[in-house]
mmCIF file as gemmi writes it, N, C-alpha and C atoms, coordinates in Angstrom:
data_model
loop_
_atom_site.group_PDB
_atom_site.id
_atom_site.type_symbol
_atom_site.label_atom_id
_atom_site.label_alt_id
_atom_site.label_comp_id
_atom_site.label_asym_id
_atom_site.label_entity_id
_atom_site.label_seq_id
_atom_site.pdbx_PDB_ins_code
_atom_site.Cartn_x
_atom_site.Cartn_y
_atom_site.Cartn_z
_atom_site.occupancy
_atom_site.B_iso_or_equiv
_atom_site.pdbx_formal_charge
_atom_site.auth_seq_id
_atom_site.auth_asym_id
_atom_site.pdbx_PDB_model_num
ATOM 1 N N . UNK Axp A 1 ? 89.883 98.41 91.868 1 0 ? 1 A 1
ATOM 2 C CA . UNK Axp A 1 ? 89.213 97.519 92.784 1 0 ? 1 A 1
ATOM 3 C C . UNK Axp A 1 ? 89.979 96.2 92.796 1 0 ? 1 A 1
ATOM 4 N N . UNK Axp A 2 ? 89.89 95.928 93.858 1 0 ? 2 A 1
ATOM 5 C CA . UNK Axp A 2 ? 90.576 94.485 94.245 1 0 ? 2 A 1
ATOM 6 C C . UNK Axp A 2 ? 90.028 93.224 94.834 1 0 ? 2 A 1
ATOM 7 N N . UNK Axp A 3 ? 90.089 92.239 94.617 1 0 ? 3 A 1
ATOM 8 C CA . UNK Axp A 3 ? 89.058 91.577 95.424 1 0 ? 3 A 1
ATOM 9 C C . UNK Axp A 3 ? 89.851 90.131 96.175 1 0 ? 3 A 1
ATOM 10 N N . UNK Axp A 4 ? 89.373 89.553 96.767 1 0 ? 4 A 1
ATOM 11 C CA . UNK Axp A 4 ? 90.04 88.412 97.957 1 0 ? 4 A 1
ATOM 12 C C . UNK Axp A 4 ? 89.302 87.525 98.112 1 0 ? 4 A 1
ATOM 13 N N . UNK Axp A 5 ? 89.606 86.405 98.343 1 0 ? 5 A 1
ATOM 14 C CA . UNK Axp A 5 ? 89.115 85.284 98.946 1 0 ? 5 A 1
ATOM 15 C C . UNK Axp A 5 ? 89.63 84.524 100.33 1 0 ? 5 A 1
ATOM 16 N N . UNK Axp A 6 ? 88.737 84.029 101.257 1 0 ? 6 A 1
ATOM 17 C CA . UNK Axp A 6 ? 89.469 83.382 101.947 1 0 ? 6 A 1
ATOM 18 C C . UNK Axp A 6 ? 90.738 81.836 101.6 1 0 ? 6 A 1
ATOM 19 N N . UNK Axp A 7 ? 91.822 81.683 102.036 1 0 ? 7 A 1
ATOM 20 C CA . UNK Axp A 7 ? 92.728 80.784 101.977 1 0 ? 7 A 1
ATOM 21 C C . UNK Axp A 7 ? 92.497 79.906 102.87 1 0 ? 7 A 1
ATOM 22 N N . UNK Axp A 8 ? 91.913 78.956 102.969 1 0 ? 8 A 1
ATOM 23 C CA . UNK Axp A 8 ? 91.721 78.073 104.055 1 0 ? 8 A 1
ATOM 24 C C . UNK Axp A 8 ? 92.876 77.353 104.601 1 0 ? 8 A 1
ATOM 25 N N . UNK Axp A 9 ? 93.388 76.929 105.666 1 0 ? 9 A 1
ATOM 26 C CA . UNK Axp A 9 ? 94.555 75.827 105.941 1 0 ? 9 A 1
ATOM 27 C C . UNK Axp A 9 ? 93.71 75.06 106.891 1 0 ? 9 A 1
ATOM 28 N N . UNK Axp A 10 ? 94.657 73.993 106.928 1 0 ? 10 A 1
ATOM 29 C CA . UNK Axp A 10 ? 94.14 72.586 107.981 1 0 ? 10 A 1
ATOM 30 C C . UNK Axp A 10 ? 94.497 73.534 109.383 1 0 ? 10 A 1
ATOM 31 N N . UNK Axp A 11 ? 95.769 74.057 109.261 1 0 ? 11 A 1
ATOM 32 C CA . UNK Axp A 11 ? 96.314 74.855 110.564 1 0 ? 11 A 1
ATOM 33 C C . UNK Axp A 11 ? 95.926 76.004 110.487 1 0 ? 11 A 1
ATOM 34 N N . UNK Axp A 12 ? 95.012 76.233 111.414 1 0 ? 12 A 1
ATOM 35 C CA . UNK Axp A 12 ? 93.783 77.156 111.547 1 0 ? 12 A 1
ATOM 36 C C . UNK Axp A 12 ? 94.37 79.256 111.952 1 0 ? 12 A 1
ATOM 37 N N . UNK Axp A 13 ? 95.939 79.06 111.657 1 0 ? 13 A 1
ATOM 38 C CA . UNK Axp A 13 ? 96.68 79.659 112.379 1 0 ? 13 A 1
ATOM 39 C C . UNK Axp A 13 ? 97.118 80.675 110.96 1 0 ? 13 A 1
ATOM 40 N N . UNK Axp A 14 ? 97.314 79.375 109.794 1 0 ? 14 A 1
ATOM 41 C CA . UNK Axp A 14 ? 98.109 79.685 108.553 1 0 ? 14 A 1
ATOM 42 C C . UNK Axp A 14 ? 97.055 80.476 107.215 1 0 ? 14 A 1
ATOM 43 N N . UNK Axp A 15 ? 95.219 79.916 108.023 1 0 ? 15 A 1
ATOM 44 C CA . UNK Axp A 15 ? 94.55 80.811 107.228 1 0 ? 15 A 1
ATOM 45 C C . UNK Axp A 15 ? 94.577 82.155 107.155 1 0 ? 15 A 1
ATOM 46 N N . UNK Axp A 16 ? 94.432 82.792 105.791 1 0 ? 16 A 1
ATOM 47 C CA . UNK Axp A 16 ? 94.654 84.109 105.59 1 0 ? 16 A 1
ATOM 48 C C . UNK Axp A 16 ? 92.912 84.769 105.029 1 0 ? 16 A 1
ATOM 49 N N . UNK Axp A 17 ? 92.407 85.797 105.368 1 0 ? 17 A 1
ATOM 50 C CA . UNK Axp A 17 ? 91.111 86.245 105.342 1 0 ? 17 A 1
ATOM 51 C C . UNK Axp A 17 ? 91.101 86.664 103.995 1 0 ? 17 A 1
ATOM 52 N N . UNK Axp A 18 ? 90.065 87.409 103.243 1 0 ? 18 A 1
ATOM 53 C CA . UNK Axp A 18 ? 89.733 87.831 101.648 1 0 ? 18 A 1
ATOM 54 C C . UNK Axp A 18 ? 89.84 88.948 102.239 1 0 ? 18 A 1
ATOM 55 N N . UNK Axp A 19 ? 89.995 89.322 103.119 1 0 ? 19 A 1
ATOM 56 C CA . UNK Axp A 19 ? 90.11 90.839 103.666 1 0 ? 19 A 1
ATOM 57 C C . UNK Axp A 19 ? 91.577 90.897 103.402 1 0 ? 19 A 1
ATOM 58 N N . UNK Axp A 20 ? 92.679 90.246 103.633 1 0 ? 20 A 1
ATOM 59 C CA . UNK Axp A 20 ? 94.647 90.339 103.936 1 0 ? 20 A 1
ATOM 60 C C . UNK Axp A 20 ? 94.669 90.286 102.604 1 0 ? 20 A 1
ATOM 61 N N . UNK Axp A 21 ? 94.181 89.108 101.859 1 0 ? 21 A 1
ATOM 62 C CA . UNK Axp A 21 ? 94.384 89.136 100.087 1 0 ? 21 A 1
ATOM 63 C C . UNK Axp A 21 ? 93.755 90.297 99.251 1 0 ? 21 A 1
ATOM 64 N N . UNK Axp A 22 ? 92.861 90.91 99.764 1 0 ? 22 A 1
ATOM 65 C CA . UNK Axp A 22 ? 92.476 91.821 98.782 1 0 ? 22 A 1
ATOM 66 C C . UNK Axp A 22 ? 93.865 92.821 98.705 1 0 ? 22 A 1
ATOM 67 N N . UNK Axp A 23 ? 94.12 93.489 100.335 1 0 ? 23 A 1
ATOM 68 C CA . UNK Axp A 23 ? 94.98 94.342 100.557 1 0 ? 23 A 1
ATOM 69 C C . UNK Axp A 23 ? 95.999 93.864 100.274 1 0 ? 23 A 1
ATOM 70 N N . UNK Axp A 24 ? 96.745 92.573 100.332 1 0 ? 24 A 1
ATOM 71 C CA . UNK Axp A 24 ? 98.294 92.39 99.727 1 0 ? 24 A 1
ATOM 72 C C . UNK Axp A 24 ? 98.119 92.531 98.217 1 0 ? 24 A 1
ATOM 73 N N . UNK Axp A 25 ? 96.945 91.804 97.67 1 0 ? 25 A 1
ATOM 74 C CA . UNK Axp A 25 ? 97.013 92.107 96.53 1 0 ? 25 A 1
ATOM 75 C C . UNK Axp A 25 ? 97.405 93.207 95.855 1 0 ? 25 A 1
ATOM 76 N N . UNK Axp A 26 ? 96.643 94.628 96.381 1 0 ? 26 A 1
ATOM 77 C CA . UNK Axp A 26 ? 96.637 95.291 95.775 1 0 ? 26 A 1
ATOM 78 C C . UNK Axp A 26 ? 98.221 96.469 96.08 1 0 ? 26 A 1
ATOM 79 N N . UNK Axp A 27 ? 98.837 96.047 97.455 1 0 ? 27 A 1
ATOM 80 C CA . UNK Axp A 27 ? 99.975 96.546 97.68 1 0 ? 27 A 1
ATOM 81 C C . UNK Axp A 27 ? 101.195 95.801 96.732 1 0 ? 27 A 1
ATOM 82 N N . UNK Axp A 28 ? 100.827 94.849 96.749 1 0 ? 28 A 1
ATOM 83 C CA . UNK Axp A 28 ? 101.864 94.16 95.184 1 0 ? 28 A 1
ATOM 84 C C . UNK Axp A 28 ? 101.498 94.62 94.198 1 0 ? 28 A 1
ATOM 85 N N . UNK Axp A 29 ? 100.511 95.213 93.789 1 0 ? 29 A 1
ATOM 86 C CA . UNK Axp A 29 ? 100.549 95.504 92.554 1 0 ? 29 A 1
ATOM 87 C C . UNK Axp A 29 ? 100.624 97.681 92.976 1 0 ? 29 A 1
ATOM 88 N N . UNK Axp A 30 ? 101.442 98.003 93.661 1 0 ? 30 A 1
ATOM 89 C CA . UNK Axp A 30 ? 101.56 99.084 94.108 1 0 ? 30 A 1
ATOM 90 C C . UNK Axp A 30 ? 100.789 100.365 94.636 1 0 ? 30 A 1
ATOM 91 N N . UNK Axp A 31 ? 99.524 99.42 95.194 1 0 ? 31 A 1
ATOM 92 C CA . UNK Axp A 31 ? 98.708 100.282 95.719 1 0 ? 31 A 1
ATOM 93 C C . UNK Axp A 31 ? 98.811 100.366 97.591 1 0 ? 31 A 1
ATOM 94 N N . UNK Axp A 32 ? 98.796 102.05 97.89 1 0 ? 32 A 1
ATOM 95 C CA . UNK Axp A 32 ? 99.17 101.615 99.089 1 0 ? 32 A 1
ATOM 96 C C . UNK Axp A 32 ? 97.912 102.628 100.286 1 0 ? 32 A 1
ATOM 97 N N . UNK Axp A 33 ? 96.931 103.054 99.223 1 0 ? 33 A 1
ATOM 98 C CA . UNK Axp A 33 ? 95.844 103.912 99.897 1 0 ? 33 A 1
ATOM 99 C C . UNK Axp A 33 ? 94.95 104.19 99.695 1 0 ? 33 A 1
ATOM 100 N N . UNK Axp A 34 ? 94.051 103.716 100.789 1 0 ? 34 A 1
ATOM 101 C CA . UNK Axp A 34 ? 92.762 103.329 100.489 1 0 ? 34 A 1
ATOM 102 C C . UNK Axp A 34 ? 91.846 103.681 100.991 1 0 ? 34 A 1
ATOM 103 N N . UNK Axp A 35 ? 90.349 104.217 100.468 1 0 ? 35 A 1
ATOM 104 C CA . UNK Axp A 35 ? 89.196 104.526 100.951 1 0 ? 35 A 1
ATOM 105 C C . UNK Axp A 35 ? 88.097 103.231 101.963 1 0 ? 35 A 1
ATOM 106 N N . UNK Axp A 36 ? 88.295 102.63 100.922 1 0 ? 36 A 1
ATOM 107 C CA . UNK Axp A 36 ? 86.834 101.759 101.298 1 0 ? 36 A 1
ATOM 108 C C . UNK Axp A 36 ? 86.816 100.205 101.573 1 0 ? 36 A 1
ATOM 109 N N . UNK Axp A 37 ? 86.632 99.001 101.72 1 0 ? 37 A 1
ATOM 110 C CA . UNK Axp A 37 ? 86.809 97.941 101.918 1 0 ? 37 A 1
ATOM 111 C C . UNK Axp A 37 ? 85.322 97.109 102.054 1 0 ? 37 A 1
ATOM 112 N N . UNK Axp A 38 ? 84.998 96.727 101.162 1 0 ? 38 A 1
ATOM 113 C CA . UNK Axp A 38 ? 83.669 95.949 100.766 1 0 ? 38 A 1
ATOM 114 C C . UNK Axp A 38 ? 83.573 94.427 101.714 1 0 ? 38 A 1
ATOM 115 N N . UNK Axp A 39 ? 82.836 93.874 102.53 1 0 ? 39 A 1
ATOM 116 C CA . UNK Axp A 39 ? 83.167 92.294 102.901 1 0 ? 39 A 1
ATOM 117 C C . UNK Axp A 39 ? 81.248 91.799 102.672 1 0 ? 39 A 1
ATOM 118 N N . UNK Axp A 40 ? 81.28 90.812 102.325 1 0 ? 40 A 1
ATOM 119 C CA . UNK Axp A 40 ? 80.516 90.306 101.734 1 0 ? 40 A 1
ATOM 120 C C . UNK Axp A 40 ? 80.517 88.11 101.853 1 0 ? 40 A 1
ATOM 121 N N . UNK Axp A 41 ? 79.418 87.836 102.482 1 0 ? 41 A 1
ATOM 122 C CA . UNK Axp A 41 ? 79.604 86.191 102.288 1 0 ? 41 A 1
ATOM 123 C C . UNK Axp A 41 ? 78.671 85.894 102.506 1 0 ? 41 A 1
ATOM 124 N N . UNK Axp A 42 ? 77.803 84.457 102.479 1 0 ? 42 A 1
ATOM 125 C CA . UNK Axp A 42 ? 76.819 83.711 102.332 1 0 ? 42 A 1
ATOM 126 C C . UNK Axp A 42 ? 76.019 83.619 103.54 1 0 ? 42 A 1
ATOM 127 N N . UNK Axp A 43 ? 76.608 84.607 104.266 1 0 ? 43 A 1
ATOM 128 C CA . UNK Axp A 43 ? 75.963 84.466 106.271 1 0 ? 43 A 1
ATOM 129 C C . UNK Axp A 43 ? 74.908 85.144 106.075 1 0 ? 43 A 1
ATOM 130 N N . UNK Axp A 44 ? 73.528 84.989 107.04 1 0 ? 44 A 1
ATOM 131 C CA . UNK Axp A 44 ? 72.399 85.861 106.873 1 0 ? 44 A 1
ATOM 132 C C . UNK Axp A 44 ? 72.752 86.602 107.804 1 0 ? 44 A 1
ATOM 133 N N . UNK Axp A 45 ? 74.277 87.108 108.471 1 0 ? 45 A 1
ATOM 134 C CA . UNK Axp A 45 ? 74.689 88.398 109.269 1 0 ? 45 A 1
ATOM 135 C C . UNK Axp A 45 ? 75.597 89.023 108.427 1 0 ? 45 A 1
ATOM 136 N N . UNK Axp A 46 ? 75.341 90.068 109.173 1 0 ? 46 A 1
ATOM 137 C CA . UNK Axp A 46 ? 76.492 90.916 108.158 1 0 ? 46 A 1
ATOM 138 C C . UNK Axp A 46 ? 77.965 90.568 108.656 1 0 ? 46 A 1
ATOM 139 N N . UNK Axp A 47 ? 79.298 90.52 107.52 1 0 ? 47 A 1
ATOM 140 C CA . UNK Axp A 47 ? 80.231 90.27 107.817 1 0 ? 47 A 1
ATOM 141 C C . UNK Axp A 47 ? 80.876 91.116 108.314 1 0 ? 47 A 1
ATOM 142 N N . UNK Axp A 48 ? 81.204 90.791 109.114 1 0 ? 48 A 1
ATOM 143 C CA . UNK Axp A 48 ? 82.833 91.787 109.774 1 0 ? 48 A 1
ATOM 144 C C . UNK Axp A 48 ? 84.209 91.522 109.967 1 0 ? 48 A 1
ATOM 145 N N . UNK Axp A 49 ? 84.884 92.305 109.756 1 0 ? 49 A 1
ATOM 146 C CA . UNK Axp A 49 ? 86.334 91.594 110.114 1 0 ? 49 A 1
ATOM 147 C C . UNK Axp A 49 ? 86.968 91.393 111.283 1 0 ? 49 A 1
ATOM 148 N N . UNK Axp A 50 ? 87.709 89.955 110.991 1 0 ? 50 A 1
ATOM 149 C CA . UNK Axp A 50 ? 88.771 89.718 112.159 1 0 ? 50 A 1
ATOM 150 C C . UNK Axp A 50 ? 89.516 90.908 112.871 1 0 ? 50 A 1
ATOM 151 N N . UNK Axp A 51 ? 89.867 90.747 114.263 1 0 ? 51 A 1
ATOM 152 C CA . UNK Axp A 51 ? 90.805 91.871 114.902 1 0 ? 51 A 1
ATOM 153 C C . UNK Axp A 51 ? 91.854 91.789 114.199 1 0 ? 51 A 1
ATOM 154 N N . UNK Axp A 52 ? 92.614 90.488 113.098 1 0 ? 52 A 1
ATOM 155 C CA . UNK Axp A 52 ? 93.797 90.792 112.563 1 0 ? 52 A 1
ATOM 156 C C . UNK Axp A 52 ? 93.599 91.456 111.184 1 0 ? 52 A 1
ATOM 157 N N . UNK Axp A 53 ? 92.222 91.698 110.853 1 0 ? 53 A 1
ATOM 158 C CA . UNK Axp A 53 ? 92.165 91.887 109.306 1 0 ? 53 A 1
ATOM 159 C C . UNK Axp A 53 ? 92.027 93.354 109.621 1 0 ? 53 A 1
ATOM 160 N N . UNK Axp A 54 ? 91.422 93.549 110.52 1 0 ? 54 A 1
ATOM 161 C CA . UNK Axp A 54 ? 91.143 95.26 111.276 1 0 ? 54 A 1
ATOM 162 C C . UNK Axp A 54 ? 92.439 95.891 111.384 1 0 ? 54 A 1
ATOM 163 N N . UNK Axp A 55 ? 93.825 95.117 112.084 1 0 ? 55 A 1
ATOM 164 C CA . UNK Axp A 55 ? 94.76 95.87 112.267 1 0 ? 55 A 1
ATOM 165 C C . UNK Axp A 55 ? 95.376 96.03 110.945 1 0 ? 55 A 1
ATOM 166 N N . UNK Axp A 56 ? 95.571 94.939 110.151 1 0 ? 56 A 1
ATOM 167 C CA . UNK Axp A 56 ? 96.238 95.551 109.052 1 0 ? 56 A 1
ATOM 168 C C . UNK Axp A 56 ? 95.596 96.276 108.094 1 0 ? 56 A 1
ATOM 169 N N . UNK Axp A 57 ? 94.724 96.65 108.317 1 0 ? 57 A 1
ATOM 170 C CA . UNK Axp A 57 ? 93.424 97.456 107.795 1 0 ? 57 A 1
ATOM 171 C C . UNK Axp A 57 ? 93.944 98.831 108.02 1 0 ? 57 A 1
ATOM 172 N N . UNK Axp A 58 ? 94.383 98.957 109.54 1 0 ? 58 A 1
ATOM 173 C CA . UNK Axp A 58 ? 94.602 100.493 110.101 1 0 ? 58 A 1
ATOM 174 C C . UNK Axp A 58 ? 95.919 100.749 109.834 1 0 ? 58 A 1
ATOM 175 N N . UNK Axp A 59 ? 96.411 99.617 109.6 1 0 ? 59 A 1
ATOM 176 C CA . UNK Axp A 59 ? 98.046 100.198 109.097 1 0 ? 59 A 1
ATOM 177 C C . UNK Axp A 59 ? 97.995 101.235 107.899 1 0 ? 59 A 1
ATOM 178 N N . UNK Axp A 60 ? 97.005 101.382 107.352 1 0 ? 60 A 1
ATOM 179 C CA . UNK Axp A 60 ? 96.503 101.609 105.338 1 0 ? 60 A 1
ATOM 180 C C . UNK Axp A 60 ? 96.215 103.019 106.292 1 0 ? 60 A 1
ATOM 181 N N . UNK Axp A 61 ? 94.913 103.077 106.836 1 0 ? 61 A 1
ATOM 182 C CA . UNK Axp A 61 ? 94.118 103.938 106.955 1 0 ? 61 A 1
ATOM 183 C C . UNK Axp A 61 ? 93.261 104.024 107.997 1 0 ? 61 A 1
ATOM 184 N N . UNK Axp A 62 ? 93.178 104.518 109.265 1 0 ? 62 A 1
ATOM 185 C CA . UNK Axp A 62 ? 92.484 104.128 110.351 1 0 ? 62 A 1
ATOM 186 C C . UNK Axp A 62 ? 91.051 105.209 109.904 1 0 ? 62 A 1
ATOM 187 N N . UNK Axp A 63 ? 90.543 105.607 109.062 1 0 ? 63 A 1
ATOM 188 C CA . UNK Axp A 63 ? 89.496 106.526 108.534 1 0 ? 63 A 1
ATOM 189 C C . UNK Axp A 63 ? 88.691 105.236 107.588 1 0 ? 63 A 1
ATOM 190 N N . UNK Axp A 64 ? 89.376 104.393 106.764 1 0 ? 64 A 1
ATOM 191 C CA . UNK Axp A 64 ? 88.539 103.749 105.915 1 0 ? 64 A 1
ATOM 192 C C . UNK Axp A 64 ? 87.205 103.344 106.257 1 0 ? 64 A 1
ATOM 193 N N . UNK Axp A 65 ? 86.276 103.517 105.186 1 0 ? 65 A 1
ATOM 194 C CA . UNK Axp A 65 ? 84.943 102.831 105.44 1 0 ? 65 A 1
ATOM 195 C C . UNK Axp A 65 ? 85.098 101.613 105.183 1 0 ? 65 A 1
ATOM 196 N N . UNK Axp A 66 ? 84.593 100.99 106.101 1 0 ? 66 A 1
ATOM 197 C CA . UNK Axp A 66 ? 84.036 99.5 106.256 1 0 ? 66 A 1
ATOM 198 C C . UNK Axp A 66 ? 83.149 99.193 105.626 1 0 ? 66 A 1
ATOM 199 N N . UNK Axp A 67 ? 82.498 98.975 104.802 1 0 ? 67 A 1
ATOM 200 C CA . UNK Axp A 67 ? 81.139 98.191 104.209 1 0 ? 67 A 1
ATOM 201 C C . UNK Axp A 67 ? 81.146 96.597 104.355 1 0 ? 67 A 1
ATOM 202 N N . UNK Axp A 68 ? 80.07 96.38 105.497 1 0 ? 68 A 1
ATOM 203 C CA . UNK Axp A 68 ? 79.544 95.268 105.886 1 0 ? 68 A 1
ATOM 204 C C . UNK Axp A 68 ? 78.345 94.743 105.69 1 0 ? 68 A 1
ATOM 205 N N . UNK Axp A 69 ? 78.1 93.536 104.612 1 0 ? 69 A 1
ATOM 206 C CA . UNK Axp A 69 ? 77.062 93.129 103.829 1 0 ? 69 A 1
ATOM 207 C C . UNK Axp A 69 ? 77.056 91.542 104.074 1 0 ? 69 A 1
ATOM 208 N N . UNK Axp A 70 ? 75.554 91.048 104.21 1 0 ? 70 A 1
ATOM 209 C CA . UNK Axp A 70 ? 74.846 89.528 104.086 1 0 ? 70 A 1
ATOM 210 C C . UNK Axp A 70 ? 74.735 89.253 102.464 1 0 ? 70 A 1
ATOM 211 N N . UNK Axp A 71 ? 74.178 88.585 103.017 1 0 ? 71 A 1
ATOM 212 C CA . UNK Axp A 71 ? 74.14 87.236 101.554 1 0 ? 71 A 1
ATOM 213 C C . UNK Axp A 71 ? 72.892 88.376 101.226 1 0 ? 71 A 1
ATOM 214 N N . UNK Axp A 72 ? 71.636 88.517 101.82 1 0 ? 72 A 1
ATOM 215 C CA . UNK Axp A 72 ? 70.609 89.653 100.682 1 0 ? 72 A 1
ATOM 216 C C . UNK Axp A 72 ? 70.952 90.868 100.292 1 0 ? 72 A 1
ATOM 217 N N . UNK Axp A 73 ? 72.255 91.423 100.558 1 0 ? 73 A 1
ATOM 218 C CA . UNK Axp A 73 ? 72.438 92.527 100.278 1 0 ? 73 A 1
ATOM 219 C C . UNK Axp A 73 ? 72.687 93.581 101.078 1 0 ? 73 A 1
ATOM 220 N N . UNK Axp A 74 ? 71.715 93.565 102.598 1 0 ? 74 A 1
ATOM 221 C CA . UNK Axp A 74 ? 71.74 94.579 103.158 1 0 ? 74 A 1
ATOM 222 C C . UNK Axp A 74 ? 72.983 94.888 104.002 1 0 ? 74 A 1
ATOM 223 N N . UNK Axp A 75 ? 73.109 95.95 104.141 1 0 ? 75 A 1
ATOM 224 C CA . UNK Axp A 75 ? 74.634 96.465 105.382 1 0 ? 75 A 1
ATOM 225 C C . UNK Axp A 75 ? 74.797 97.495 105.921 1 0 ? 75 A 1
ATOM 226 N N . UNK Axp A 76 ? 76.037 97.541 106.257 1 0 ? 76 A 1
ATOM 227 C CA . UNK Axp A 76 ? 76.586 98.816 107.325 1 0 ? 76 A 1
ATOM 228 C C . UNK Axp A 76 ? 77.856 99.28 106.869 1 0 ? 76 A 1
ATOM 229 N N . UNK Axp A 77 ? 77.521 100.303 107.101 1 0 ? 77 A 1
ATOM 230 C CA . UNK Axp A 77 ? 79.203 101.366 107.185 1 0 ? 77 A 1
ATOM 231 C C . UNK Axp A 77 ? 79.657 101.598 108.033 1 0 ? 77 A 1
ATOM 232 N N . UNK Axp A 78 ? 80.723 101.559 108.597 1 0 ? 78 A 1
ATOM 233 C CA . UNK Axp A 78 ? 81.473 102.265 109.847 1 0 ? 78 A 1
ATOM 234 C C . UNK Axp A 78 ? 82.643 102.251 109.689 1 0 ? 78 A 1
ATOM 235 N N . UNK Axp A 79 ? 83.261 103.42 110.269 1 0 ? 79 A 1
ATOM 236 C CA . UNK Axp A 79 ? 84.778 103.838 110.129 1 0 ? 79 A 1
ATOM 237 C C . UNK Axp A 79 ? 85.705 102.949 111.042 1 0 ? 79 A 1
ATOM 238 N N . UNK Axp A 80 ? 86.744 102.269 110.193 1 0 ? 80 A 1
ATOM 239 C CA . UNK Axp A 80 ? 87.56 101.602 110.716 1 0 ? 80 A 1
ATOM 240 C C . UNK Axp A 80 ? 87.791 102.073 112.493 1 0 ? 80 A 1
ATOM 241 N N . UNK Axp A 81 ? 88.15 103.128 112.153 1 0 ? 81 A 1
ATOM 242 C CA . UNK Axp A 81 ? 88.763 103.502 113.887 1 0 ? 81 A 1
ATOM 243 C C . UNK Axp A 81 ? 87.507 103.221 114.98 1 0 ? 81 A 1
ATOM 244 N N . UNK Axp A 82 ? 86.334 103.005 114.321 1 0 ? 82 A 1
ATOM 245 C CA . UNK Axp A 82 ? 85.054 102.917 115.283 1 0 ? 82 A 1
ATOM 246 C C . UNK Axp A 82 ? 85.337 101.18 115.591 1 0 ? 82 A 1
ATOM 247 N N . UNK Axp A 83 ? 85.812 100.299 114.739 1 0 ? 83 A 1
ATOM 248 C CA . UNK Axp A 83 ? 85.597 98.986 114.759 1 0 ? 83 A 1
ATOM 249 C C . UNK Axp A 83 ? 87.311 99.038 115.369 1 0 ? 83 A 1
ATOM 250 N N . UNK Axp A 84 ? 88.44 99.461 115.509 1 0 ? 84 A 1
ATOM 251 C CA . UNK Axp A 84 ? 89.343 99.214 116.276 1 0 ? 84 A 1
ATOM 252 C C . UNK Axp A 84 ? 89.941 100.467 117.241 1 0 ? 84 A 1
ATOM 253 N N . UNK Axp A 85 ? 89.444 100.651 118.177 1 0 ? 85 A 1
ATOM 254 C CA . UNK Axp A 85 ? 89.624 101.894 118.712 1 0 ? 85 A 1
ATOM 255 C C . UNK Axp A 85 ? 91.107 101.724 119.5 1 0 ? 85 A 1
ATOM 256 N N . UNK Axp A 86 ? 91.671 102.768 119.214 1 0 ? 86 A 1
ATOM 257 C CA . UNK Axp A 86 ? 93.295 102.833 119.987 1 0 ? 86 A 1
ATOM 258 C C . UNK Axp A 86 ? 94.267 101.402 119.568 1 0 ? 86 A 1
ATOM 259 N N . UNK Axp A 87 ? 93.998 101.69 118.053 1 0 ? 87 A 1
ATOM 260 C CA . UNK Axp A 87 ? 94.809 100.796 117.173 1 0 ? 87 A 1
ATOM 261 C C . UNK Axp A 87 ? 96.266 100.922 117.249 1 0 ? 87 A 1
ATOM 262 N N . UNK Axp A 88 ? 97.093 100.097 117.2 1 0 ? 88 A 1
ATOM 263 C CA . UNK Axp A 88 ? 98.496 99.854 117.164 1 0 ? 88 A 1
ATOM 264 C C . UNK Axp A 88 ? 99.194 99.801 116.269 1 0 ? 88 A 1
ATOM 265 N N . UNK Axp A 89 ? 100.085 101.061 116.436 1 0 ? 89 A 1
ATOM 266 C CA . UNK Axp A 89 ? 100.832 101.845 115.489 1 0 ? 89 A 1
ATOM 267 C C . UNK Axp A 89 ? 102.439 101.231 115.495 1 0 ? 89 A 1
ATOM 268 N N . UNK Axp A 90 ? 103.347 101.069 114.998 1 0 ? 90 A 1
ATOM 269 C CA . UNK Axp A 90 ? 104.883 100.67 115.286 1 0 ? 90 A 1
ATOM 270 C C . UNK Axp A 90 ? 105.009 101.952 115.304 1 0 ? 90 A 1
ATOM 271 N N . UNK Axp A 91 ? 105.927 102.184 116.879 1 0 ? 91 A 1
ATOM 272 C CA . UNK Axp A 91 ? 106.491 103.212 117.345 1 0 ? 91 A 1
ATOM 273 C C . UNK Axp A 91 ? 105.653 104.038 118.393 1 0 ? 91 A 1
ATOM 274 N N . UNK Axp A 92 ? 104.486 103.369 118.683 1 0 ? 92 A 1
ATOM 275 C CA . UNK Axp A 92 ? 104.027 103.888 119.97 1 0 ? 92 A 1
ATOM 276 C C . UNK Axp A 92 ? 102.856 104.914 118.912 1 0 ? 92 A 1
ATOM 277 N N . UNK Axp A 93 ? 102.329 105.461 118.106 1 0 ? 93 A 1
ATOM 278 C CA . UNK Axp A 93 ? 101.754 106.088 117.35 1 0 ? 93 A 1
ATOM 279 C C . UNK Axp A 93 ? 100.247 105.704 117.171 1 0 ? 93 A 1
ATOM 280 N N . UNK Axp A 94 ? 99.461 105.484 118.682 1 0 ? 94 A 1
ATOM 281 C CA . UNK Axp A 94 ? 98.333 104.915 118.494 1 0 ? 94 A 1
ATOM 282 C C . UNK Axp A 94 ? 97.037 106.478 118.434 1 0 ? 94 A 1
ATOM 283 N N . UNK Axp A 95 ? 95.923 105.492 118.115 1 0 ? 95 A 1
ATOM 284 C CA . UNK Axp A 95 ? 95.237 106.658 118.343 1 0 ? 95 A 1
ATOM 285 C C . UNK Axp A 95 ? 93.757 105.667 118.423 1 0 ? 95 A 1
């Protein structure tokens, strides 16, 4: 298990999500495949990820479960490819 935090910048461009750090994290430390992806924060909605945290999400695994959780606990599952449909592949390899 890996876990992330958001990186805040002044340049709103240079922030990086707890969603990109979990996954670089864990590809530096040579992990490169993955089931599941937990997001979790202090909102009384459930969190979801950015369209950029989604794509590099599908680069891993366009099957992964999503687990999307509030501050009380409660959430949702859904399969990556449901939250980015006809994701972008290098080399034309979408689906």
């Amino acid at each position: 298990m890996f876990t992330g935090v958001n990186v805040e910048n002044a340049s709103y461009g240079l922030t990086v999500c707890a969603e990109r750090v979990a996954v670089f994290k864990a590809v530096s430390e040579g992990e490169r495949e993955f089931v599941a992806i937990a997001i979790a924060s202090d909102s009384p909605e459930k969190t979801v990820p950015c369209g950029a945290c989604r794509q590099v999400l599908y680069e891993f695994s366009e099957d992964m479960d999503v687990i999307m959780a509030n501050r009380d606990g409660d959430y949702e599952v859904a399969r990556l490819k449901d939250l980015l449909p006809r994701g972008f592949r290098l080399g034309g390899d979408e689906h």
